[in-house]
N, C-alpha and C positions, 0 to 999 in steps of 0.2 A: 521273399527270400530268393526264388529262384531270379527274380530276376537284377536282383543282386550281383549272383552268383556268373550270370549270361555276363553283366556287362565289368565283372573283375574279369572272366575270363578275356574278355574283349581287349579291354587294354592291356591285358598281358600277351599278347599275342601281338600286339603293335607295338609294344616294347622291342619283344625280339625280332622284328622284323625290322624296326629301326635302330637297333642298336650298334650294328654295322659300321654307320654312316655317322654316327653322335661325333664324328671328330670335324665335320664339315659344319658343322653349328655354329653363329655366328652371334655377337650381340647387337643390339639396335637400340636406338633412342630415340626420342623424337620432341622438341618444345612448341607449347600451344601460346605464339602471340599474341601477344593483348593489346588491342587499337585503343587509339587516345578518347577522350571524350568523358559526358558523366555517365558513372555506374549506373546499370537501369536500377530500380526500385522495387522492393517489395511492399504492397503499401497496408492488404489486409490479406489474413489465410486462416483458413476452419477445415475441420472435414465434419462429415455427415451420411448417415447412410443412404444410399436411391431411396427417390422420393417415392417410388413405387414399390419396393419394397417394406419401408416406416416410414409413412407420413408423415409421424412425428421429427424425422427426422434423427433420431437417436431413441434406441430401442434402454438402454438403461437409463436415460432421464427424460421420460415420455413430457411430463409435463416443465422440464427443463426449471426445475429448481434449483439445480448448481448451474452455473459458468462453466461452459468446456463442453466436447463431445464427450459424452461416455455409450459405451456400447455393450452389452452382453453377449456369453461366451454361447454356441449353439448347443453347449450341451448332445452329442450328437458323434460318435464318435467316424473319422473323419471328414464331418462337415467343416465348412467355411464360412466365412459372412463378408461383404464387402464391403470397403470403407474407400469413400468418396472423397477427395482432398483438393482444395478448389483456392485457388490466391488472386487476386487483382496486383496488375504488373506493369510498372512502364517505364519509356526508355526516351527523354526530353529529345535526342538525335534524332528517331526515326518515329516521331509522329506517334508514341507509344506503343508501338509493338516490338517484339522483343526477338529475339531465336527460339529461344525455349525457355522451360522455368520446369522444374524438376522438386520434388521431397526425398530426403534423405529421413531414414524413421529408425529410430534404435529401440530395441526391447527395455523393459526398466532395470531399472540396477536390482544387480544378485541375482537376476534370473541364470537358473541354473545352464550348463552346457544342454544340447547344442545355441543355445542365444545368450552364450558368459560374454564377458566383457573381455576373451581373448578373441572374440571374433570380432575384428576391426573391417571398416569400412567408409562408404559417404568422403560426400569433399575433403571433411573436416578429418577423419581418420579414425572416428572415435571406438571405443570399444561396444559389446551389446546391438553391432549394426543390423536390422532387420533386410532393411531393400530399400533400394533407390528407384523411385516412380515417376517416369516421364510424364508432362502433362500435355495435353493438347488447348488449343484455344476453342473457349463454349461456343459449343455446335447452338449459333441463336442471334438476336438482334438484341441489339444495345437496351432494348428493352426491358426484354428477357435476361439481361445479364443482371440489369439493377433491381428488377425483382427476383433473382434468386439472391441476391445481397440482402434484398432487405428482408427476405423469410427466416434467412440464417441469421443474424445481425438479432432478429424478433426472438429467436430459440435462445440467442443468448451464444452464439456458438463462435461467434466471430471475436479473433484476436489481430488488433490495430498495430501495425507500425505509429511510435510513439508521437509520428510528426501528421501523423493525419485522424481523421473519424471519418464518421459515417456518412456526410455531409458531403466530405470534399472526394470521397470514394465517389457516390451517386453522379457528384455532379460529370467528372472525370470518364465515369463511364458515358455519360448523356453525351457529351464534347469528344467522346472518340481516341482522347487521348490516354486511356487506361485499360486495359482488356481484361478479361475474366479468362482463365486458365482451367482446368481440372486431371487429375488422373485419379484414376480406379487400381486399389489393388484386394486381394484376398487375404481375412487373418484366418490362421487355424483355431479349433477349437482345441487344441493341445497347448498353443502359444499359453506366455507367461501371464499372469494376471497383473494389472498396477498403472505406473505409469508413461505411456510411450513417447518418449523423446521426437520430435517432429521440425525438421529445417527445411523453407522453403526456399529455393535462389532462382533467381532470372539471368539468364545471360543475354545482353546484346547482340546487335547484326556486327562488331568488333570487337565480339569474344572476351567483353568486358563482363566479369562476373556482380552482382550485385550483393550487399550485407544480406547475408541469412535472418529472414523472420524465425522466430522459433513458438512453438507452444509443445503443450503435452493433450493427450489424450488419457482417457483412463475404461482401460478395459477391464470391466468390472468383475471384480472374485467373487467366481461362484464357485462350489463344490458341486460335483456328481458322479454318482456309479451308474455301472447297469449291471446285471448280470445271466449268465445264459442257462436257465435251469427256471423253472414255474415252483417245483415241491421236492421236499426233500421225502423219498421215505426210508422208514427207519426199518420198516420190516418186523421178524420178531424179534424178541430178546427177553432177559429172564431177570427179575426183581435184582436192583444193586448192584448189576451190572453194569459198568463205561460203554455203551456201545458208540463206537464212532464210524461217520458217513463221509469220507476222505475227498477232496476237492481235487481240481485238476489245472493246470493252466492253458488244455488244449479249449479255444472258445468255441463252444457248439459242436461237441464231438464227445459224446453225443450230447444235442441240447432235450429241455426239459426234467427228466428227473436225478439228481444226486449229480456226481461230477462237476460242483459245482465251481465259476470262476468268476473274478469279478474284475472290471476293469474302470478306472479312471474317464470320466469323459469329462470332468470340468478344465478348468485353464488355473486351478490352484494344486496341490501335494495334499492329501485328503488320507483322513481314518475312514475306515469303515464303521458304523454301530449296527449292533446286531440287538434285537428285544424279541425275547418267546412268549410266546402264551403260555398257560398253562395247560394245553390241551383236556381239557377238561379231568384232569386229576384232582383236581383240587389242594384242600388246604385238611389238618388234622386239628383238634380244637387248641392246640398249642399254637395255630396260624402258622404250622412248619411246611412247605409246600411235599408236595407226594412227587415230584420230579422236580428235574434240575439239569440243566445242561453245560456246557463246556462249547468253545469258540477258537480258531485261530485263521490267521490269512500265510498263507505261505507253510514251510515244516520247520521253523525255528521254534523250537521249546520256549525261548527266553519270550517268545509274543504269545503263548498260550495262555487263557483264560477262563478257567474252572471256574466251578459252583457257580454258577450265573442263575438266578431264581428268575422264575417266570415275572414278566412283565417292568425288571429292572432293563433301561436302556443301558448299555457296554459300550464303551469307545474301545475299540482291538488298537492296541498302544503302538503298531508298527503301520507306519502310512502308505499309500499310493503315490510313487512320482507322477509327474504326468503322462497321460496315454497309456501308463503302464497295466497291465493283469498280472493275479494272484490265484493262487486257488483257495478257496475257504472249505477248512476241515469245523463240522458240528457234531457233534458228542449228547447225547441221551441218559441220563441215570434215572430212572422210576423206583423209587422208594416203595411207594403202592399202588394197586391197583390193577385191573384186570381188562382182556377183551380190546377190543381196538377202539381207537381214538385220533381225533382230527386236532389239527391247530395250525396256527399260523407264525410264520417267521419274519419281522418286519426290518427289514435293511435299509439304512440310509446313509448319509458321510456327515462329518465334520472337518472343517480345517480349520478350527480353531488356534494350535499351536506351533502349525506348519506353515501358515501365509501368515507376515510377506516372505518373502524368497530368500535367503540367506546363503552366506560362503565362508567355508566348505557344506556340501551338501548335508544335511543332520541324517547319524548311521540308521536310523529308523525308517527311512524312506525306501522305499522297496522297488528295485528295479529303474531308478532315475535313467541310468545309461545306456537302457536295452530300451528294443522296439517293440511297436504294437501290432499286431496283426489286424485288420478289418472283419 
């Protein structure tokens, strides 16, 4: 936040320093010529993750039983993971090499703001734009190009321009006349879960653009929390009484006991579930348990969740946006019983009825528009 704050101040201060002057402003245009000749080509394009990081090449389809990249979210709150994006390109005028070749990559539909479909970008304009990724030409011998083709192509990961295979790729790259391309970028582990929109384009040495190859990728929906606190404790308290142990949403202030918060780290809108033991209270011969607890995320009454019996699993009906934190309030009622007593609290998520991603965002999602602290 402070440094937010450093760099609002910053361009406010450049404001009024230029604001003087705003009548000497001028507009400008400028057109990019297009030379004659053929479009170069896009002939095949995949991504995958460094081979040194997963072997496999794609950490959500190890054994590549579906068609396409998919990848898993690091779970990890602000971690990264990188994705490799690699096309064969060429351009009949200049001996198959090209200027550049670039991906334009859009988040899936209805992924919520900041990655809504009013955030437009890419050649094309489209809505959902994530980033546009220069590539460079594979650092390697003609060799090396056709076997990284054909590891990928084996994984299953490669998607063909409809006028070629895998055949006339190889051969093309042996002959010279084809190159192999790649650029590297980083997804977040906040990013939207589903499926990523992917255009690759080549431009000639005459600024001739070529048709867009397209695929999708599928960054796989996971759910996850963590949270900053080891044990709740309850302290004393006196038979039939609500005692409640109130949450916070400062993270790790202080961490380990009570104050507790919890934050989102998957790349879906997640419930919390909450399940108690019975702390060894037990049961009366009616099977009526001798304590009972109470749950909520956040201070809205309308998400509060009473009489919760020991070792029932609870879905807390109000979600996690992504990256976001809450604070979790837990509540104690002892029917009977004496003397001190241990048990355990077991937290985990669901997004069952949150993913996929929907618009307008659903009121039960907690915190969609605000950010996360580290």
């Amino acid at each position: 936040m402070k440094k937010i704050l450093a760099l609002t101040l910053t361009v406010l201060l450049v404001l009024a320093v230029l604001a003087p002057t705003a009548a000497l402003a001028e507009t400008t245009s400028v057109n990019v010529a297009l030379g004659g000749g053929e479009l170069p080509i896009v002939k095949c394009k995949w991504e995958q993750q460094p081979v040194d990081v997963c072997p496999n090449l794609e950490d959500g389809d190890p054994t590549h039983a579906e068609a396409g990249f998919q990848i898993l979210p690091p779970l990890e709150a602000g971690a990264t993971k990188t994705i490799c994006y690699y096309t064969v390109v060429t351009d009949e005028e200049d001996g198959g090499n090209v200027s550049q070749a670039f991906a334009d990559v859009y988040h899936p539909m209805y992924s919520p703001m900041p990655y809504g479909a009013e955030v437009t970008g890419g050649i094309l304009g489209l809505g959902y734009f994530k980033y546009e990724i220069p590539f460079a030409m594979y650092d390697g011998d003609k060799w090396e190009m056709m076997a990284v083709v054909q590891t990928a192509y084996d994984a299953g990961l490669i998607t063909f321009n409809t006028e070629y295979d895998l055949t006339e790729v190889l051969y093309e790259l042996e002959k010279g006349t084809a190159k192999l391309w790649v650029g590297c970028a980083e997804i977040d582990y906040e990013q939207p879960a589903g499926d990523y929109d992917v255009y690759v384009f080549a431009v000639d040495q005459n600024s001739n653009f070529s048709a867009p190859l397209y695929n999708q990728f599928l960054y796989v929906p996971v759910c996850g929390i963590e949270v900053d606190f080891t044990s709740i404790a309850w302290g004393s308290t006196s038979l039939g009484v609500e005692k409640m142990i109130p949450g916070d949403t400062i993270w790790d202030d202080p961490a380990g006991v009570n104050n507790a918060t919890v934050r989102n780290i998957g790349n879906t809108w997640t419930h919390v579930t909450v399940e108690f033991d019975d702390m060894g209270f037990g049961q009366n011969i009616l099977d009526e348990w001798n304590v009972q607890f109470d749950a909520r995320m956040g201070s809205d009454d309308a998400y509060y969740v009473g009489n919760i019996m020991p070792y029932d699993l609870i879905v807390l009906p109000n979600a996690l946006g992504l990256s976001m934190k809450d604070e979790l309030d837990f509540s104690i009622k002892i029917i009977k019983g004496a003397g001190e007593h241990q048990g355990v609290i077991t937290l985990g998520c669901d997004n069952t009825d949150v993913y996929p991603f929907v618009d307008p965002v659903p009121p039960n999602i907690v915190g969609f528009d605000a950010t996360v602290d580290y």
